[in-house]
N, C-alpha and C positions, 0 to 999 in steps of 0.2 A: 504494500500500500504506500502509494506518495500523497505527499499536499497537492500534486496534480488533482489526483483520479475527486478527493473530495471538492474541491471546485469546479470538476465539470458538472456537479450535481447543479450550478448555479443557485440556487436556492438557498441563503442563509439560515434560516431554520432547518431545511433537511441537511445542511452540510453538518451545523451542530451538535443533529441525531446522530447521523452518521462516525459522529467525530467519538460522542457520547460511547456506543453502540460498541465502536472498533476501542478502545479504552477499557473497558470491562471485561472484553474477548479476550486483550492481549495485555493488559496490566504496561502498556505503552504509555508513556507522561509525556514524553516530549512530541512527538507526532501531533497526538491533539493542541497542547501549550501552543507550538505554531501555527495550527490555523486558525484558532480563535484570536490570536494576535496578529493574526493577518486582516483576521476580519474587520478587527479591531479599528487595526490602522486605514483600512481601506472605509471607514465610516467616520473617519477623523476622529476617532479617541485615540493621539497620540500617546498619551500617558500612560494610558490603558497597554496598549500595544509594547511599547519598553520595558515594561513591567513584566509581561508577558515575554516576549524575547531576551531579556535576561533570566529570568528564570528558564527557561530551554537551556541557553549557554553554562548555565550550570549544571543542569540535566549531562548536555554534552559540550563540556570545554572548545573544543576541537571544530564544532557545528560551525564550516563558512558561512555560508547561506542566514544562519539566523545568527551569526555576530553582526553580519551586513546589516541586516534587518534591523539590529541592535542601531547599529551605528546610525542609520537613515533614521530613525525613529528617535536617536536624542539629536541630530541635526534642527529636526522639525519642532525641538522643543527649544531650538536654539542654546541649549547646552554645546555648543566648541568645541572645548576642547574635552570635553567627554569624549566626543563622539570621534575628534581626530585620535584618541588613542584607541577607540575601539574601531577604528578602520586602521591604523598601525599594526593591530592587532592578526587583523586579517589578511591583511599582506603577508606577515609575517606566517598565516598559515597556509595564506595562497600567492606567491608573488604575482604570476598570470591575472588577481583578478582585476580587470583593468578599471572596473565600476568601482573599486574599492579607492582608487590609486585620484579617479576622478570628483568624488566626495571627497577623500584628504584634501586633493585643492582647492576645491571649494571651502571648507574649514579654515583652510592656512589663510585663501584671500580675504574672508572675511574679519578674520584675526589681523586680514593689513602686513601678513608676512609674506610677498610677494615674489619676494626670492624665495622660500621655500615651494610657496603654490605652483610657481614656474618650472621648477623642476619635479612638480608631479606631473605636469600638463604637460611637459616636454617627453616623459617617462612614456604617456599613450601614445603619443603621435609617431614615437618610433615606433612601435607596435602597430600602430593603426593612424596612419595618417590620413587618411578620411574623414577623422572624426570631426566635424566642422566647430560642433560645441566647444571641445578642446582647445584647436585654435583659436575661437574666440575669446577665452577665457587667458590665453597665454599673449596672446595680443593685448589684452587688459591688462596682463601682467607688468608686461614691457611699457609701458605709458606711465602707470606707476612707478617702476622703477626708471624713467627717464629715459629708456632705451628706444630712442623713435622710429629709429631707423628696423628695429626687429620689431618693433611694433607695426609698422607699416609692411612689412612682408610677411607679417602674420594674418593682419586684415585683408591684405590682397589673395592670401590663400585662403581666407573665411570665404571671401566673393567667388574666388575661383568654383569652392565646393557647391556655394549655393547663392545664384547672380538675385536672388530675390531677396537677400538677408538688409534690407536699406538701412537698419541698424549697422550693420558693419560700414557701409556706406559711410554713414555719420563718421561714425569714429576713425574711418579710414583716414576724409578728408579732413579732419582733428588733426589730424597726426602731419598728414603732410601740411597744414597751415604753421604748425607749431616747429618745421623743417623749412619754412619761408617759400615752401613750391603752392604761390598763392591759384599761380592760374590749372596744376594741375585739381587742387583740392575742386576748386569751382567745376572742373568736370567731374569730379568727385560726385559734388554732386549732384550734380542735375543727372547725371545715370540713376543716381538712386532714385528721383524725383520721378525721373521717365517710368519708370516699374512701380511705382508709389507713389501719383501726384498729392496726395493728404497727408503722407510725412512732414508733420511742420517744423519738426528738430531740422531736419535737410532743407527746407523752405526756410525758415529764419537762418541760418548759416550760410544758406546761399544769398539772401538778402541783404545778411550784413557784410559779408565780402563784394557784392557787386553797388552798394546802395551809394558810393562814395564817401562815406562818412566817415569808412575806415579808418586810422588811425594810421 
């Protein structure tokens, strides 16, 4: 039996029974523990659900899957750096898992630790450089830590992955105004405007770079 097969049941009261049911059969605690804190979570009782995924991880130390769960579910509480040690954690029991690796930097940036988030961000993309999310995030990175220039070849690979992203747009041509390449940011942005005339971060930017009032 997995946490699959009880949520194809869809049904939250019959996954419950079910959950009830297989529990009694097989004197199993942690099986069930996980999906009632899935359910938990997935009904926005975050607190509920932590609670619940930490007790499993005691059940089973070792449990990937539901220290992640662990980890995601004190993020959502906004506990930090809880949550960045119990995704340290999982790394450590899975290096491969790259969801783990991508919540660390999240934690790190929002701690404003941007050289550490950078080098989780940097950690996926060699792994998987597709991830457009990543990119973005490590593009972020780079702005904060002043790094313009890899910040701008980070947002131009955001765009590359995906030409609709106008937020990266924005920040692209941020980056190149903050490098004094005034007339490439101005196509900057109006590509993003072209796929997005109601973006008004890219309509005020573009505004006040063409309005001459500039500075």
């Amino acid at each position: 039996m997995t946490i699959q097969n009880f949520f194809l049941l869809h049904d939250t009261e019959q996954v419950i029974k079910e959950v009830d049911k297989y529990s009694q059969e097989t004197q199993d605690n942690f099986l069930p523990t996980v999906v009632r804190s899935r359910i938990a979570f997935l009904k926005g009782n975050i607190k509920i659900a932590a609670e619940g995924f930490r007790l499993a991880t005691t059940l089973k130390p070792n449990a990937v899957a539901s220290t992640y769960d662990l980890g995601i579910s004190e993020y959502y509480k906004a506990n930090y750096h809880e949550a960045l040690k119990i995704f340290e954690k999982v790394i450590a029991l899975d290096p491969s898992f790259l969801m783990a690796w991508y919540w660390m930097g999240n934690c790190y940036m929002i701690q404003m630790e941007y050289a550490n988030a950078s080098a989780a961000y940097n950690y996926i993309i060699k792994i998987n450089s597709e991830w457009g999310e990543a990119w973005f995030k490590l593009a972020q990175c780079y702005k904060f830590l002043g790094e313009v220039h890899k910040a701008v070849e980070a947002f131009e690979k955001v765009i590359a992955l995906c030409k609709e992203n106008t937020i990266a747009y924005y920040h692209l041509g941020h980056a190149l105004q903050q490098q004094g390449k005034i007339t490439e940011a101005i196509a900057v942005y109006r590509k993003g405007l072209a796929i997005n005339p109601n973006a008004k971060s890219l309509s005020k930017a573009l505004e006040y770079l063409t309005s001459g009032d500039m500075p």
